[in-house]
C-alpha positions as CSV (number, residue, x, y, z in Angstrom):
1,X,-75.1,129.1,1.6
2,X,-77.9,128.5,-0.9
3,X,-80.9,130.1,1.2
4,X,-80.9,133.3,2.3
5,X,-81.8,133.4,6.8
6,X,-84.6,135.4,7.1
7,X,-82.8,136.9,10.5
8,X,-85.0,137.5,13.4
9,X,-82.4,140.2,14.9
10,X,-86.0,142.1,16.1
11,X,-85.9,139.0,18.6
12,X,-82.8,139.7,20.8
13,X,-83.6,143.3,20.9
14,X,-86.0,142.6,23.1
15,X,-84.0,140.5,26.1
16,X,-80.8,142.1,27.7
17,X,-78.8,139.3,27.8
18,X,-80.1,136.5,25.3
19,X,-78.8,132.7,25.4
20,X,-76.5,131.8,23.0
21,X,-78.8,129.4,21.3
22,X,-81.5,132.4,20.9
23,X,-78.7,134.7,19.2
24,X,-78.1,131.7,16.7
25,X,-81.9,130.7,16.0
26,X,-82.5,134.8,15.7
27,X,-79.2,135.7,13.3
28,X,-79.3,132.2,11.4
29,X,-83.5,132.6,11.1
30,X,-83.6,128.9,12.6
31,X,-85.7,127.5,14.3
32,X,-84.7,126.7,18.1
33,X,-84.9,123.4,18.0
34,X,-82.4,123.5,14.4
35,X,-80.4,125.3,16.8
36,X,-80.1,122.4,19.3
37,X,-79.7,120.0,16.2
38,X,-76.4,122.3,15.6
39,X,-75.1,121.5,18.8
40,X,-76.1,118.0,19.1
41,X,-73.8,117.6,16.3
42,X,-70.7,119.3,17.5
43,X,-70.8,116.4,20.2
44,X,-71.4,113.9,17.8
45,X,-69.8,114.4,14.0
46,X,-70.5,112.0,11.5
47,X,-74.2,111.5,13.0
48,X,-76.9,109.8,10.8
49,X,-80.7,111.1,10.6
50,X,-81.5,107.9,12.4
51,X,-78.5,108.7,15.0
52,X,-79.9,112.1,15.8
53,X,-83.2,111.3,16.0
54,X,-82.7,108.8,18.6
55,X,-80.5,111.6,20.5
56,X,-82.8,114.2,20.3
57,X,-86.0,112.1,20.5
58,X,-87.9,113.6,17.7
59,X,-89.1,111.5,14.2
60,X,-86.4,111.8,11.7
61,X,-88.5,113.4,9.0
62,X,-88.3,116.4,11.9
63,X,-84.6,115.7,11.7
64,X,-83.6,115.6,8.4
65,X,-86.3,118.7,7.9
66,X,-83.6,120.2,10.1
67,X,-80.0,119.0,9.1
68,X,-81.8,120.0,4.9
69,X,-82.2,123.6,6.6
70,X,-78.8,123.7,8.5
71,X,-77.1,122.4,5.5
72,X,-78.5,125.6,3.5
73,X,-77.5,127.9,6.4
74,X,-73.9,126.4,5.5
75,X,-73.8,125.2,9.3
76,X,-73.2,121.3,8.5
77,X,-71.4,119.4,6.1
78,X,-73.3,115.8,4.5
79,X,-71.0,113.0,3.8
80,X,-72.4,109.9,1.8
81,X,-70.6,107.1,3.3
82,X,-71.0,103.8,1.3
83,X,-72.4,100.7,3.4
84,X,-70.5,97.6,3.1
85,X,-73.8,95.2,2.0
86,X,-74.4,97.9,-0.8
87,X,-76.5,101.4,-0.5
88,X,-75.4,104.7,1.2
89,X,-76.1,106.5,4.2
90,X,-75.6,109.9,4.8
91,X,-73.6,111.0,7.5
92,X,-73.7,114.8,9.2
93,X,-71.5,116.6,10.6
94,X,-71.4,119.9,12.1
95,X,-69.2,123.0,11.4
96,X,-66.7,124.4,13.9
97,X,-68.1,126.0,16.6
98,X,-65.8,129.1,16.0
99,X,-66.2,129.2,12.3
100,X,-70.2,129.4,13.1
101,X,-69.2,132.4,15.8
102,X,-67.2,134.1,12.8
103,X,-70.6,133.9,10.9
104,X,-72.8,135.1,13.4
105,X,-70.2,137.9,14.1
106,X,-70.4,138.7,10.2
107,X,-74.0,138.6,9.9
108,X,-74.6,141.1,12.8
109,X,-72.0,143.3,11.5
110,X,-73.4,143.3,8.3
111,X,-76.8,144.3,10.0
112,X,-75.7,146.7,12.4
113,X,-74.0,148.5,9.2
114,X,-77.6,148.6,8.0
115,X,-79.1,150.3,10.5
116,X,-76.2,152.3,10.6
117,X,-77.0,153.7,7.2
118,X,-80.6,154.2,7.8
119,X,-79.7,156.6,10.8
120,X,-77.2,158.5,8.7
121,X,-79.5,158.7,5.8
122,X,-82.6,160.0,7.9
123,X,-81.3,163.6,7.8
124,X,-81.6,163.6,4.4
125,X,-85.3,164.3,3.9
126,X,-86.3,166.5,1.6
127,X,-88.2,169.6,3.0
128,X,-90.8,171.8,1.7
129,X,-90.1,175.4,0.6
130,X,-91.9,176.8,4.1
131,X,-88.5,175.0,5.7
132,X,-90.7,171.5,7.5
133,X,-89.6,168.0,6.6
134,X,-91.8,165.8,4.5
C-alpha cells in the first residue's frame, strides 16, 4: 500500500447499521463509486479500463482515476498482458473479497486502539496546585 486512506471512520458513526459498501468507502477513504469499481471486479477479474467502463457506464479516465487509487489502497492487482499484433493492455483484477475483510477488520482495529488510548490517556491531565484540571 503506497498511499496512506485518509479513513472517514467519523462517517459510519453516524448510521446504526451502515451498508457494506459505506464501511469500505469510509475505512479505505474511497470514494463510493471506487467502492463499486471493487466489486465490479470481483465479478469480473482480469477486466480492462475499457471493460469496466462499459460495465459501469462511466468515461475510462473516471475509471482508471479509480482502479490508480484502488491499486494504492492495495485492493487490486494490474497485470500487463501482451497483445498478439504488438502493444500491451493492462488487465485488473480485484483482491479476494475476504483478504479485503481482513483489512478492513485490521484497519478498524487499529483505530479503535486509538481511541482506546486517547480515553485512557484523558485522566492524565495535569492539575493545578488549587486541585482543578487544566
Amino acid at each position: 500500500m503506497t498511499d496512506a486512506p485518509q479513513h472517514r471512520l467519523g462517517e459510519l458513526m453516524e448510521e446504526s447499521n451502515p451498508p457494506f459498501e459505506k464501511v469500505m468507502s469510509c475505512v479505505f477513504g474511497i470514494e463510493d463509486h471506487e467502492t463499486r469499481t471493487y466489486l465490479v471486479l470481483c465479478d469480473l477479474p482480469g477486466s480492462t479500463i475499457e471493460e469496466l467502463a462499459s460495465t459501469l457506464e462511466r468515461d475510462r479516465s473516471t475509471v482508471n482515476r479509480s482502479l490508480s487509487t484502488l491499486h494504492d489502497r492495495g485492493l487490486v492487482r494490474r497485470d500487463r498482458r501482451l497483445l498478439d499484433g504488438g502493444g500491451y493492455v493492462y488487465q485488473y483484477t480485484a483482491i479476494a473479497l475476504p483478504e479485503a475483510k481482513e483489512m478492513l477488520h485490521e484497519a478498524l482495529d487499529a483505530w479503535t486502539a486509538t481511541v482506546h488510548d486517547v480515553i485512557d490517556e484523558f485522566d492524565d491531565r495535569p492539575t493545578e496546585p488549587n486541585g482543578e484540571t487544566s
